[in-house]
PQR file with spaces between the fields and no chain letter, atoms N, CA, C, O and H, PARSE charges and radii, in Angstrom:
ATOM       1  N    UNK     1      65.735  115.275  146.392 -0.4000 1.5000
ATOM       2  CA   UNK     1      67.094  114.841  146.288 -0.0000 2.0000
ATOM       3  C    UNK     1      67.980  116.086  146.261  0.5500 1.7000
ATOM       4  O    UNK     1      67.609  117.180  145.836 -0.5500 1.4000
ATOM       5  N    UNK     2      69.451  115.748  146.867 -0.4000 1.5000
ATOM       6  CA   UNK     2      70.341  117.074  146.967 -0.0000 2.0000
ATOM       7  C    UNK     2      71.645  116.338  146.195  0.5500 1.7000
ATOM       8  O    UNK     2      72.104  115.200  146.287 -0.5500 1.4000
ATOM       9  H    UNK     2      69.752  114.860  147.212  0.4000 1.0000
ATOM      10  N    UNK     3      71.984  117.366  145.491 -0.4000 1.5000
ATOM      11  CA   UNK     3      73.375  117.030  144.701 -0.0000 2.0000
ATOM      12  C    UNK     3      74.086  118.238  145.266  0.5500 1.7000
ATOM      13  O    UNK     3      73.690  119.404  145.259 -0.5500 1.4000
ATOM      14  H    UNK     3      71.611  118.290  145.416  0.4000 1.0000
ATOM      15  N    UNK     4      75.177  117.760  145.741 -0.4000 1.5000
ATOM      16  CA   UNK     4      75.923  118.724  146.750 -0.0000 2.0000
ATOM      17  C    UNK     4      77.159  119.038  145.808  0.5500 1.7000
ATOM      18  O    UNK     4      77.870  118.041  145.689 -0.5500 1.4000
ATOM      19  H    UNK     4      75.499  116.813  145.747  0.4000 1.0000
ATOM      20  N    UNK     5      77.618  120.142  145.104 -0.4000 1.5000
ATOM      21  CA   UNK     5      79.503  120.234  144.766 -0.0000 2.0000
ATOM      22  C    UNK     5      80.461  120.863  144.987  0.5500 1.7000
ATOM      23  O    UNK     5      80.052  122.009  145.177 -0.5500 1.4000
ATOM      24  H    UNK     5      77.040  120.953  145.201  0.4000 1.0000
ATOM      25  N    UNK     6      81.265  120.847  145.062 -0.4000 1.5000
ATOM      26  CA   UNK     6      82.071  121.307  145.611 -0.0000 2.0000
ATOM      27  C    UNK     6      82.740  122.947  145.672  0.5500 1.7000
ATOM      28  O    UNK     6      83.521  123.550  146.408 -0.5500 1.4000
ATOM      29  H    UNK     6      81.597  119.916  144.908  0.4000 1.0000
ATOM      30  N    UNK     7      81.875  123.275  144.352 -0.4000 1.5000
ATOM      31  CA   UNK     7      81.952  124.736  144.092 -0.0000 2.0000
ATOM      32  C    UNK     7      80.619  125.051  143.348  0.5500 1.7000
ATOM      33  O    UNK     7      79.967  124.027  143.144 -0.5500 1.4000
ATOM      34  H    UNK     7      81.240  122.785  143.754  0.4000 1.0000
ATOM      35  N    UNK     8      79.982  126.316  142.841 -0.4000 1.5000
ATOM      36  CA   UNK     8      79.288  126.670  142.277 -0.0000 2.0000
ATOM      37  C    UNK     8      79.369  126.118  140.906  0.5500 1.7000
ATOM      38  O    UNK     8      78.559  125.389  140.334 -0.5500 1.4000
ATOM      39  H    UNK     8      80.512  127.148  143.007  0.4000 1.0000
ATOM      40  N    UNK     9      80.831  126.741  140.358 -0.4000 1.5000
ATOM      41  CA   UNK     9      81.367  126.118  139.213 -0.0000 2.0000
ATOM      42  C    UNK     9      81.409  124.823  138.806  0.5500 1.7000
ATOM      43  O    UNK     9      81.183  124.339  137.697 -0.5500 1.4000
ATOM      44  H    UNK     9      81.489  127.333  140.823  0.4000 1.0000
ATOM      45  N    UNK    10      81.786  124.222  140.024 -0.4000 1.5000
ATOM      46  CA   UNK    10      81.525  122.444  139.335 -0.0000 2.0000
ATOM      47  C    UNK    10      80.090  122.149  138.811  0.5500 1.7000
ATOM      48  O    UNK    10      79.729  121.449  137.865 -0.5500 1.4000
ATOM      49  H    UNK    10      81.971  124.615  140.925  0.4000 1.0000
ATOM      50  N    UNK    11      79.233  123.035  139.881 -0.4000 1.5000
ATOM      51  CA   UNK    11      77.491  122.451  139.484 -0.0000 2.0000
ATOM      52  C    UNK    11      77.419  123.485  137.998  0.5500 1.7000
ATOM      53  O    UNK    11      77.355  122.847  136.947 -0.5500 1.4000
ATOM      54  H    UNK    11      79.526  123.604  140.650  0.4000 1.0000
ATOM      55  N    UNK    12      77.424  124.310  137.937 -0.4000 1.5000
ATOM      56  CA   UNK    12      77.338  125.015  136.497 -0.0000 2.0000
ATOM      57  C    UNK    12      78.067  123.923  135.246  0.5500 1.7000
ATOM      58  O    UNK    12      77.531  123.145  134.456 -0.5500 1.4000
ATOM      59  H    UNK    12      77.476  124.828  138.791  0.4000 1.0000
ATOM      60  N    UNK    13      78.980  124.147  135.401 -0.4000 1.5000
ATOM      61  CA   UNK    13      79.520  123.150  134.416 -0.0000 2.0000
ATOM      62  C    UNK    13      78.837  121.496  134.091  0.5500 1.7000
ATOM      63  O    UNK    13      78.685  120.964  132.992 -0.5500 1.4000
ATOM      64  H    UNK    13      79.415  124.779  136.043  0.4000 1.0000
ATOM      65  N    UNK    14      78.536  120.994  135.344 -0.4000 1.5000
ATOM      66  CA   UNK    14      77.371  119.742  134.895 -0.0000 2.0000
ATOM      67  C    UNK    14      76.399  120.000  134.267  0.5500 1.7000
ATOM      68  O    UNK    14      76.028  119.471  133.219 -0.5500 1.4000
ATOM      69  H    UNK    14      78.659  121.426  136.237  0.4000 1.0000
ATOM      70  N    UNK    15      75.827  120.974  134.958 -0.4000 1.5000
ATOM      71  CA   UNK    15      74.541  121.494  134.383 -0.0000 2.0000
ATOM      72  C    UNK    15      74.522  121.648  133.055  0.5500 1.7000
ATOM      73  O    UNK    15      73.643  121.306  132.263 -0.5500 1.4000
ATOM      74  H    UNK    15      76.129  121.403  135.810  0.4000 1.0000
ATOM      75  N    UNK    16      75.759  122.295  132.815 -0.4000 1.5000
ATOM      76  CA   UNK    16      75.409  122.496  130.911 -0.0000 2.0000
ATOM      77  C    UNK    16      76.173  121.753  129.967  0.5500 1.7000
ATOM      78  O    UNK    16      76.397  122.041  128.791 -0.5500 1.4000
ATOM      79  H    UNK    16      76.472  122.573  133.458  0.4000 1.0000
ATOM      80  N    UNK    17      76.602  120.616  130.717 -0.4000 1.5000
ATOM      81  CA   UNK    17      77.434  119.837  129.724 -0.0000 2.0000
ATOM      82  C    UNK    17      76.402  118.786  128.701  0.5500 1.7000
ATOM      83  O    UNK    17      75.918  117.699  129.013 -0.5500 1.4000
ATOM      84  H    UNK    17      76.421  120.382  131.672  0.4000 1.0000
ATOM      85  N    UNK    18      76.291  119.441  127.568 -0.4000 1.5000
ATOM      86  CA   UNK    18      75.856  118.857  126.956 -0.0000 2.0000
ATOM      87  C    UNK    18      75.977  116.980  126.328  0.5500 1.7000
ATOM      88  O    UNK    18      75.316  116.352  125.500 -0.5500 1.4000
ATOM      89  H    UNK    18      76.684  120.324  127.315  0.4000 1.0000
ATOM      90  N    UNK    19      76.570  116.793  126.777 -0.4000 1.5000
ATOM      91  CA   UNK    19      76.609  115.435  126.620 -0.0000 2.0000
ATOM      92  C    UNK    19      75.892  114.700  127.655  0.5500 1.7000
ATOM      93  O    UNK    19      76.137  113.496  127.731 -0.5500 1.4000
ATOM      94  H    UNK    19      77.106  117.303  127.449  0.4000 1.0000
ATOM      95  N    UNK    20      75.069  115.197  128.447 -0.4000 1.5000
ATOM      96  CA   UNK    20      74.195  114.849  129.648 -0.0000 2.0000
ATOM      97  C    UNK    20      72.928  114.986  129.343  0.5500 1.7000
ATOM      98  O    UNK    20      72.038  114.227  129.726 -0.5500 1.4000
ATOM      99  H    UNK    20      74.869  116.175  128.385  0.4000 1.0000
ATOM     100  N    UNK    21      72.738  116.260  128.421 -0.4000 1.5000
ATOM     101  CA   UNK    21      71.334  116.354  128.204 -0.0000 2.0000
ATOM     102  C    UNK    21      70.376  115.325  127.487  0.5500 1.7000
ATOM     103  O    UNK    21      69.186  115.252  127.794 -0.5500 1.4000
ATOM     104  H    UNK    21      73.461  116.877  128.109  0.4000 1.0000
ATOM     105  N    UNK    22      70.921  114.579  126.572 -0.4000 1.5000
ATOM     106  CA   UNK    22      70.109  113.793  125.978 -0.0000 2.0000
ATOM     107  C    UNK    22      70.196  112.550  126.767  0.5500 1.7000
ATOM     108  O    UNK    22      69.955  111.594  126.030 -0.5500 1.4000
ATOM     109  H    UNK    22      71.888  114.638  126.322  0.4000 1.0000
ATOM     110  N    UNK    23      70.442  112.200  127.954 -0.4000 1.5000
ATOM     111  CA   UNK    23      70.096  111.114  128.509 -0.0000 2.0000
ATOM     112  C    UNK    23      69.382  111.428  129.804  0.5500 1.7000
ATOM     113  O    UNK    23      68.839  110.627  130.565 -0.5500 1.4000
ATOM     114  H    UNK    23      70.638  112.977  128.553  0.4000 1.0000
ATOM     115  N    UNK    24      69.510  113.105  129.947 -0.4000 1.5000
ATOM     116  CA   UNK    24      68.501  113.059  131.103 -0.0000 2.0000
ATOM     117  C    UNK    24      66.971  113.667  130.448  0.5500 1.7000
ATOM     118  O    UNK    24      66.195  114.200  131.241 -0.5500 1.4000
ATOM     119  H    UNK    24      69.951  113.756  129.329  0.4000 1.0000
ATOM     120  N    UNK    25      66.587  113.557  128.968 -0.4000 1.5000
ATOM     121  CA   UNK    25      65.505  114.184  128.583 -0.0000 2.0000
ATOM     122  C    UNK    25      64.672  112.822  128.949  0.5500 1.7000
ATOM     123  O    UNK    25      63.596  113.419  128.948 -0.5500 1.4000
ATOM     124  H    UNK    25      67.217  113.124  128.323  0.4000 1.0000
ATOM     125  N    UNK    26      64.299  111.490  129.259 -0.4000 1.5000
ATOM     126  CA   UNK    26      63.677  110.344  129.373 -0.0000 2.0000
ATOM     127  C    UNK    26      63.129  110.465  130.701  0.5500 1.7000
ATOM     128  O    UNK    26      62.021  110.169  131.149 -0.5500 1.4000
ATOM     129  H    UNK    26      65.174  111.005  129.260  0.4000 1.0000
ATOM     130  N    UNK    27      64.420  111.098  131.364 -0.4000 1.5000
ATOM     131  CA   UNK    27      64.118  111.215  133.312 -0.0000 2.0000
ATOM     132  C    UNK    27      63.509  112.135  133.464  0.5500 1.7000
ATOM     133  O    UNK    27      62.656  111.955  134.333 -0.5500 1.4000
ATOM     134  H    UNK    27      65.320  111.339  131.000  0.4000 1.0000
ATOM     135  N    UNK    28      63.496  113.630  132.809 -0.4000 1.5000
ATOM     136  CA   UNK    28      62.771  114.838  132.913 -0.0000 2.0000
ATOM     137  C    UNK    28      61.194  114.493  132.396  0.5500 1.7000
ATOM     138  O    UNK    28      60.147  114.793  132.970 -0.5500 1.4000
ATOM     139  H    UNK    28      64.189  113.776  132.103  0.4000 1.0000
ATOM     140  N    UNK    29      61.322  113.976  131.492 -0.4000 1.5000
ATOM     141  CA   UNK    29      59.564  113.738  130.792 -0.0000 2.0000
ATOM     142  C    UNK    29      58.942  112.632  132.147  0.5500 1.7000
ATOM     143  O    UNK    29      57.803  112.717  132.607 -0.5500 1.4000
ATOM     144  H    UNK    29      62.172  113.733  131.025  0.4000 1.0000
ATOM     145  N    UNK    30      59.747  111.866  132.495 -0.4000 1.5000
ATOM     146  CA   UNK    30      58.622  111.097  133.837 -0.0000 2.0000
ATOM     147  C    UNK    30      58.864  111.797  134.801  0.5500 1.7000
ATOM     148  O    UNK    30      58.636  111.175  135.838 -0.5500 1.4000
ATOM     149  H    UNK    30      60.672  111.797  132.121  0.4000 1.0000
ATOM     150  N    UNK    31      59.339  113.135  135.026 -0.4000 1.5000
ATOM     151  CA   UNK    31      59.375  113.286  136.351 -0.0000 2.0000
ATOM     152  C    UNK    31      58.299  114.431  136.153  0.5500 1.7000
ATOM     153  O    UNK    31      57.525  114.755  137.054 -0.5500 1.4000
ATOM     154  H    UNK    31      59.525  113.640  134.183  0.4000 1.0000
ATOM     155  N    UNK    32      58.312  114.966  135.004 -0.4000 1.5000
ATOM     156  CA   UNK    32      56.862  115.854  134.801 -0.0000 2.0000
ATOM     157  C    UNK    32      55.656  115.280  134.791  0.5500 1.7000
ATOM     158  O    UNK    32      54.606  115.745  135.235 -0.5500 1.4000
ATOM     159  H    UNK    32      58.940  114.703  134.272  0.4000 1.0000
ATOM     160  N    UNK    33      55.809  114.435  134.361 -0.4000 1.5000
ATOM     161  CA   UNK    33      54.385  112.918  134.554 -0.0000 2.0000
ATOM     162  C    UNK    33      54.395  112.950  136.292  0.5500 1.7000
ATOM     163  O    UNK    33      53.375  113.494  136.716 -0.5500 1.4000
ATOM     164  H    UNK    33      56.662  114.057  134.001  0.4000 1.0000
ATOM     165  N    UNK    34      54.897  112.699  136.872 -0.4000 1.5000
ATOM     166  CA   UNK    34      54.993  112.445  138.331 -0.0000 2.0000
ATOM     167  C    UNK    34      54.963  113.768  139.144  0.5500 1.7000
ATOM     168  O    UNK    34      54.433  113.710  140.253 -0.5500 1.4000
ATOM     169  H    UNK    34      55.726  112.257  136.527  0.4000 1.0000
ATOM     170  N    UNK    35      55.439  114.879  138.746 -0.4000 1.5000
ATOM     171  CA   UNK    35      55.806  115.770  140.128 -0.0000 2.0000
ATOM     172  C    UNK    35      54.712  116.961  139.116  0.5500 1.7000
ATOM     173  O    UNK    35      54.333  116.612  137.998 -0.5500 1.4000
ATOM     174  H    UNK    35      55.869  114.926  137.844  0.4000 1.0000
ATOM     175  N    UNK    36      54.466  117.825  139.485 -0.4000 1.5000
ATOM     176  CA   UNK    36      54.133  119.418  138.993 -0.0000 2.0000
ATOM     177  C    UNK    36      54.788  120.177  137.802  0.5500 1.7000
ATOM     178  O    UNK    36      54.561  121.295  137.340 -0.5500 1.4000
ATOM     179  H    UNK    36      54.774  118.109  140.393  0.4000 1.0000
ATOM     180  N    UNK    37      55.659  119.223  137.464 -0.4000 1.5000
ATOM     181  CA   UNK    37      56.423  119.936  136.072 -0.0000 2.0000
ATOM     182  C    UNK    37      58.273  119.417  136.362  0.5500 1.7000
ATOM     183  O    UNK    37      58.767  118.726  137.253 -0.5500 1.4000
ATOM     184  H    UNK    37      55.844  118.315  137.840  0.4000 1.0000
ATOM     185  N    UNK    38      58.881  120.099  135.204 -0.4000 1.5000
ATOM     186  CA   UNK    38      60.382  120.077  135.254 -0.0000 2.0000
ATOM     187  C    UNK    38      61.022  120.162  135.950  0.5500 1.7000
ATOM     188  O    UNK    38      60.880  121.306  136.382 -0.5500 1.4000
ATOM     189  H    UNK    38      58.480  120.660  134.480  0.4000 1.0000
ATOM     190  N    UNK    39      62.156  119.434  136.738 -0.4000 1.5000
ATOM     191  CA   UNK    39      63.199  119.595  137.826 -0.0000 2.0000
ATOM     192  C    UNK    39      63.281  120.844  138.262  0.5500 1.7000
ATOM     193  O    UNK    39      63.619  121.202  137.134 -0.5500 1.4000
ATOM     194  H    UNK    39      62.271  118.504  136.387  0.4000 1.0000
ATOM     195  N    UNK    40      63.282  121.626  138.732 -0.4000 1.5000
ATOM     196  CA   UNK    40      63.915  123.103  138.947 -0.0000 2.0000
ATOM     197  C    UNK    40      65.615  122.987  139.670  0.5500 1.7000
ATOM     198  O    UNK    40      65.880  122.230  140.604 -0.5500 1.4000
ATOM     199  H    UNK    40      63.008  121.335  139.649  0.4000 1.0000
ATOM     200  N    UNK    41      66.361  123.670  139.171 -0.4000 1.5000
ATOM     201  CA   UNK    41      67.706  124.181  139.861 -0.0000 2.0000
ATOM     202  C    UNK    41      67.877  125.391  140.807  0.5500 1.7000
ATOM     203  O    UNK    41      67.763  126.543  140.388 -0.5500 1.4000
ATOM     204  H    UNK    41      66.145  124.285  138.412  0.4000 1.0000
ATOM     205  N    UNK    42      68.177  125.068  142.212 -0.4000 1.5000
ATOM     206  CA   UNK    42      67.960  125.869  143.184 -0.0000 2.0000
ATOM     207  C    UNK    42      69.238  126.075  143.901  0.5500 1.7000
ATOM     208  O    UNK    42      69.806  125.188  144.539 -0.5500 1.4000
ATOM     209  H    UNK    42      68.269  124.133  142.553  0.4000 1.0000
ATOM     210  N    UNK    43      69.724  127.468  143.743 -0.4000 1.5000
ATOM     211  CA   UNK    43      71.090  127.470  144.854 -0.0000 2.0000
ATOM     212  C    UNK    43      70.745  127.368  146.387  0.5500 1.7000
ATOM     213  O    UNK    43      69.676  127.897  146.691 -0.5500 1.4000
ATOM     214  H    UNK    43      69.263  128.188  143.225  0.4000 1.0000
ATOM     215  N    UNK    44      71.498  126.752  147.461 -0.4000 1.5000
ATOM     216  CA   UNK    44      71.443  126.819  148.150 -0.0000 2.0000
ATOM     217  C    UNK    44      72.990  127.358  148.962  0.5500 1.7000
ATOM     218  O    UNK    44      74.084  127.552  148.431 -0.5500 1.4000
ATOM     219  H    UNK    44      72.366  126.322  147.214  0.4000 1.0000
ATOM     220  N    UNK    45      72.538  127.522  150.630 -0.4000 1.5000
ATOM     221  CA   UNK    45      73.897  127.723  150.981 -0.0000 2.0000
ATOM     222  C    UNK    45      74.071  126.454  151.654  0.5500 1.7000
ATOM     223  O    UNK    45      73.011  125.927  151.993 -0.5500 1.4000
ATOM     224  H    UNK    45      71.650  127.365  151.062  0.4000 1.0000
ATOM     225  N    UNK    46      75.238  125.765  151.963 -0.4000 1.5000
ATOM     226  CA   UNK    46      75.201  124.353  153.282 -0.0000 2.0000
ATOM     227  C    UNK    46      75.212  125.194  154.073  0.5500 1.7000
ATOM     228  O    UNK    46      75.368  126.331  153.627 -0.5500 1.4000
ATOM     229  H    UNK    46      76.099  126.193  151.687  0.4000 1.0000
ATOM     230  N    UNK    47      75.101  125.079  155.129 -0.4000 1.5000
ATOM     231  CA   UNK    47      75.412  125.391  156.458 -0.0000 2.0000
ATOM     232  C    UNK    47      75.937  124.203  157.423  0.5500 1.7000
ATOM     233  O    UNK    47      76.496  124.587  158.450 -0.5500 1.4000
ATOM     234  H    UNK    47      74.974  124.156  155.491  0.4000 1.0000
ATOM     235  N    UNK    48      75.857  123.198  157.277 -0.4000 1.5000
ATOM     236  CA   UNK    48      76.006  122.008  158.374 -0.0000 2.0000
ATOM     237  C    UNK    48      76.238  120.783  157.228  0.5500 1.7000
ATOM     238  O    UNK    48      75.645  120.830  156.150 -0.5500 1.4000
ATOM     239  H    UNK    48      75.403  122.886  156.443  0.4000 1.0000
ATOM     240  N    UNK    49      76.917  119.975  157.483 -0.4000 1.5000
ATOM     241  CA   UNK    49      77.669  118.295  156.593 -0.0000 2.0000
ATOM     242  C    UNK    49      77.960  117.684  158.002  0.5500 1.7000
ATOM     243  O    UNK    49      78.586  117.896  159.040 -0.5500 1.4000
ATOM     244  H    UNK    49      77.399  119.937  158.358  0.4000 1.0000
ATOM     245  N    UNK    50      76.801  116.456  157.164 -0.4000 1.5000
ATOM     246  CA   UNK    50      77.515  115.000  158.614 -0.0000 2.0000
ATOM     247  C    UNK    50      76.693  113.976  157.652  0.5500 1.7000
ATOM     248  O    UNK    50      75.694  114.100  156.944 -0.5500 1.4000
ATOM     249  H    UNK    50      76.293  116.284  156.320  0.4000 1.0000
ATOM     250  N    UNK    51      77.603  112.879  157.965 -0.4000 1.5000
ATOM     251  CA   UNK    51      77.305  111.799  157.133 -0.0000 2.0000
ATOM     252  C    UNK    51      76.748  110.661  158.657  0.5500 1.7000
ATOM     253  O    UNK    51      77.040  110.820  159.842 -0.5500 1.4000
ATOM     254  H    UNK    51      78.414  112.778  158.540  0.4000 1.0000
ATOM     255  N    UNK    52      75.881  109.554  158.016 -0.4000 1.5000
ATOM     256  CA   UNK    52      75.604  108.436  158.971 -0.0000 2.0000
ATOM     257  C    UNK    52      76.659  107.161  159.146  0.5500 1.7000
ATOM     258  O    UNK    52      76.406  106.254  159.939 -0.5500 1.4000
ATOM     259  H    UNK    52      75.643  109.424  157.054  0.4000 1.0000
């Protein structure tokens, strides 16, 4: 999955808004059950946007 924003800053700021964390600790524990471990956070650059 890709969460795209609009600046660096917008994704930083989600990232550590604590009022998020305790409802995504339920989704992180099954997704370590399911995948190789913890979500990882990865910058990317876009290069290309097109919607269907």
């Amino acid at each position: 999955m890709f969460v795209v924003f609009e600046s660096e800053e917008q994704a930083r700021e989600r990232e550590s808004d604590s009022r998020r964390q305790e409802g995504l600790q339920a989704a992180r524990a099954t997704m370590m059950e399911i995948f190789e471990g913890a979500p990882e956070f990865t910058d990317l650059t876009v290069v290309d946007d097109w919607a269907l």
